[in-house]
N, C-alpha and C positions, 0 to 999 in steps of 0.2 A: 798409618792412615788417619785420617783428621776428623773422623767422624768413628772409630773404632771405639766400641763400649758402647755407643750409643744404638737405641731403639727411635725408630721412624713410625708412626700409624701413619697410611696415607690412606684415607677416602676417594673410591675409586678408584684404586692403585692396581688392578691386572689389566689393564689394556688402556690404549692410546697412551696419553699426555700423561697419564698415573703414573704407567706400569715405564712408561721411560726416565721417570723421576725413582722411580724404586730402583731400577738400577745406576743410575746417577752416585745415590747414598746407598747402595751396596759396594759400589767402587769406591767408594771413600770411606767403606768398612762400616757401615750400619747394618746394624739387622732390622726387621722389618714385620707391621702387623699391617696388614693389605684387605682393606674391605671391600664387599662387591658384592651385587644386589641379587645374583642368578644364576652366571653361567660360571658352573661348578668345575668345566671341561678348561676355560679358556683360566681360572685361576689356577687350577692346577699342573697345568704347562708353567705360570709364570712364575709359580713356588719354586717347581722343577730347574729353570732355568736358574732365580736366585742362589736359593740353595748350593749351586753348581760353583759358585762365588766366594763359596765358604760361610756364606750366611744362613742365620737363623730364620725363618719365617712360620709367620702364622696365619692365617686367611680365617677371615670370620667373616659370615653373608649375613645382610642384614639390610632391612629395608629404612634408610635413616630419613625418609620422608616422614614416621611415625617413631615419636616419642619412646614406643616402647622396644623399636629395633635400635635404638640411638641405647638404651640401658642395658639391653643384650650385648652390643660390643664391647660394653667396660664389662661387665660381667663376665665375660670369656678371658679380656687381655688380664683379671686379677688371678686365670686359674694358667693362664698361658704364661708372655713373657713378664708381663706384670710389669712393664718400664714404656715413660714417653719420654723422650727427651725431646721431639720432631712432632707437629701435627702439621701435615698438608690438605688443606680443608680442598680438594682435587675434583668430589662428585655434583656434578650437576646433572639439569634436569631444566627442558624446553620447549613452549609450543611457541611456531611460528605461526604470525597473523598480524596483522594490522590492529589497530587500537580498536575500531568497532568490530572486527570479528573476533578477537580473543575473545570466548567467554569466560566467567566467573571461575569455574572449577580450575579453567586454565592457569589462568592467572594467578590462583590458589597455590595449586602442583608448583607452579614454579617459582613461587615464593618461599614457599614450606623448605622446598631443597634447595635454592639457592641463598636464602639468607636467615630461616628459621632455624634449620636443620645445621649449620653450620655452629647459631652462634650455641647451640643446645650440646653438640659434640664439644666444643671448645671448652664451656664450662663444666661437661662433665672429665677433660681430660686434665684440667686444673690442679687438679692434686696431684700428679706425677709431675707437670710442668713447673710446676713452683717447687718442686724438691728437686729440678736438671738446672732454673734458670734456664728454661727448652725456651724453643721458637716456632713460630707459629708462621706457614708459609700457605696464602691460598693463590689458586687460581683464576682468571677473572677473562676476561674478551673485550678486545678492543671497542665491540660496539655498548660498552657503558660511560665510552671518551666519544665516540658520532654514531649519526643512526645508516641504517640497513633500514632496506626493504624487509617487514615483515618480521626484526626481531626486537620489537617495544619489548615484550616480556620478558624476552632473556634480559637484554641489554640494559634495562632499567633495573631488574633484578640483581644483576651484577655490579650497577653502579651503589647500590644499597648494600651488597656485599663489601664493596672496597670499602665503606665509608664502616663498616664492621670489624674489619680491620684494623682500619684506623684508631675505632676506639678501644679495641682490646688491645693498642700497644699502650694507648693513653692511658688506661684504667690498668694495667699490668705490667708496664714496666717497674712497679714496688716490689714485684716478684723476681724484677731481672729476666722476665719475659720479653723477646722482640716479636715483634708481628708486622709482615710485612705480605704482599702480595705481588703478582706478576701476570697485564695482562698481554693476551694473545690477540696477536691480528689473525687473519684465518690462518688454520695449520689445518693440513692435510691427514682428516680422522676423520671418519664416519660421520662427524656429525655436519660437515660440510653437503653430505645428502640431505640436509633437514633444509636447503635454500631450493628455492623456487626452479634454479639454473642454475646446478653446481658448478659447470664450466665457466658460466660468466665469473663464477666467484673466485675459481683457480686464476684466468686471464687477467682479472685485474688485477688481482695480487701481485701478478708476473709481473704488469705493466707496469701498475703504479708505482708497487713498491721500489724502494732505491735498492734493494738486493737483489731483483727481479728473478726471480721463483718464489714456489707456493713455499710457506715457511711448514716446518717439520717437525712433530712431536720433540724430537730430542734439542734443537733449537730451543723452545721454552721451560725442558727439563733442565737445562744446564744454568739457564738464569733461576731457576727456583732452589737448584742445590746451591749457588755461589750466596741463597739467603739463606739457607740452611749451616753455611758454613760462618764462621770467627772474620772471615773476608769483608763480610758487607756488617760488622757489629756493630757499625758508626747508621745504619739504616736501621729506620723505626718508623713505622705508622706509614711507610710510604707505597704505591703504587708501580712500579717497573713497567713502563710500557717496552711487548718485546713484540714488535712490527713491522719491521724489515724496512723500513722508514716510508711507510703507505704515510704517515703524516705528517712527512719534513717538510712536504708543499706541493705545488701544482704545476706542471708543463704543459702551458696554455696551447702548444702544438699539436698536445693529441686529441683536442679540438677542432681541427683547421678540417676544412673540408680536403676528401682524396687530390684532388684538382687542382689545388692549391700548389706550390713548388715552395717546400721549406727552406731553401738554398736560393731564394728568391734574390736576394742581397748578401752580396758578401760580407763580412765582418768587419769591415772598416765604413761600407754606405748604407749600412742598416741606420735608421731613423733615429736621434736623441732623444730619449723617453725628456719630457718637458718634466721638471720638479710640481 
């Protein structure tokens, strides 16, 4: 297996888009250190499950919004498995709101964990990363490429994240470090409750997207393990949009009022678009 010997930390790695990435790199023979903020019950099924795999795992809770839950995890993984070869910077953290109602603290929170807290873990994982020549794989959402009703703060958060990326391949590839990211159009997790009209957000998905369904945790774990893997070593610094092709373009039809006859013209007396 292609990733056998190797250790994976993933951030936020027991549920949704994580805990589907941990087992991605379980299957390809990693063992695994899985951090999570709380629910004690729901990582300890997915240790259970790993493990089931033949893999090692370690779970350490910690709150990496603060500086001092971020030195707790290294703290644990030097008495635990003690090896990074993988960091999937995976947790995030969200208030939805428009620019004048997000307030400060908001805006704060979701800074802290979306681009503080990432680049704090990264350079405390630095020293095992530059003894694997590891890789660095984060997670990101398609609205830090277009806007959403109502997620300025994620979505600018996370454009700030990609561009962190970015420079930890540029500043670390002297180490043989790759860092690369993957973001998601909406995928079907819990946090798709956090929109205004979670149904409207499933339907367009279906509609727009050119694969038409909602995309699926395991959909974007599979493009995050193929960065994890010797496969994609020719990528560095770059961003993977994985979106079902919501932004390969537009079908001015599903604009057309109900009343209208799409089949108005057959395909040989439809009108010459003028140059």
């Amino acid at each position: 297996m292609e990733l056998q010997g190797k250790v994976a930390l993933i951030t936020g790695g027991t549920r949704g888009i994580g805990l589907e990435i941990a087992h991605r790199l379980a299957d390809l023979g990693s063992d695994l250190i899985l951090v999570f903020k709380k629910d004690q019950t729901n990582a300890d099924a997915a240790k259970e499950a790993l493990e089931a795999k033949g893999r090692r795992v370690q779970l350490i809770s910690a709150d990496l919004r603060k500086e001092a839950g971020i030195n707790s995890v290294f703290e644990e993984i030097t008495t635990g498995l003690n090896q990074i070869d993988i960091l999937v910077l995976n947790a995030a953290f969200g208030t939805m709101g428009d620019v004048i109602r997000v307030g400060q603290a908001a805006w704060r929170a979701t800074y802290d964990t979306n681009v503080l807290s990432p680049m704090l873990t990264a350079k405390a994982a630095l020293p095992w990363l530059k003894k694997a020549g590891g890789v660095i794989v984060g997670t990101s959402t398609l609205g830090a490429h277009t806007a959403y009703p109502t997620y300025v703060a994620i979505g600018s958060s996370r454009a700030a994240f990609e561009t962190l990326i970015k420079y930890l391949a540029f500043e670390w590839a002297q180490y043989g470090i790759r860092a690369n990211s993957v973001a998601a159009g909406p995928v079907n997790t819990r946090a798709i409750e956090w929109f205004r009209h979670p149904e409207a957000v499933r339907i367009f998905t279906a509609k727009k997207g050119l694969a038409g369904r909602m995309g699926q945790p395991d959909d974007i774990a599979d493009v995050a393990a193929f960065l994890c893997t010797d496969a994609s070593r020719w990528i560095w610094g770059q961003t993977l949009l994985a979106e079902g092709g919501i932004l390969c373009g537009v079908d001015y039809d599903d604009w057309m009022e109900e009343n209208v006859d799409r089949n108005e013209f057959a395909a040989d007396e439809r009108p010459e678009a003028s140059a």
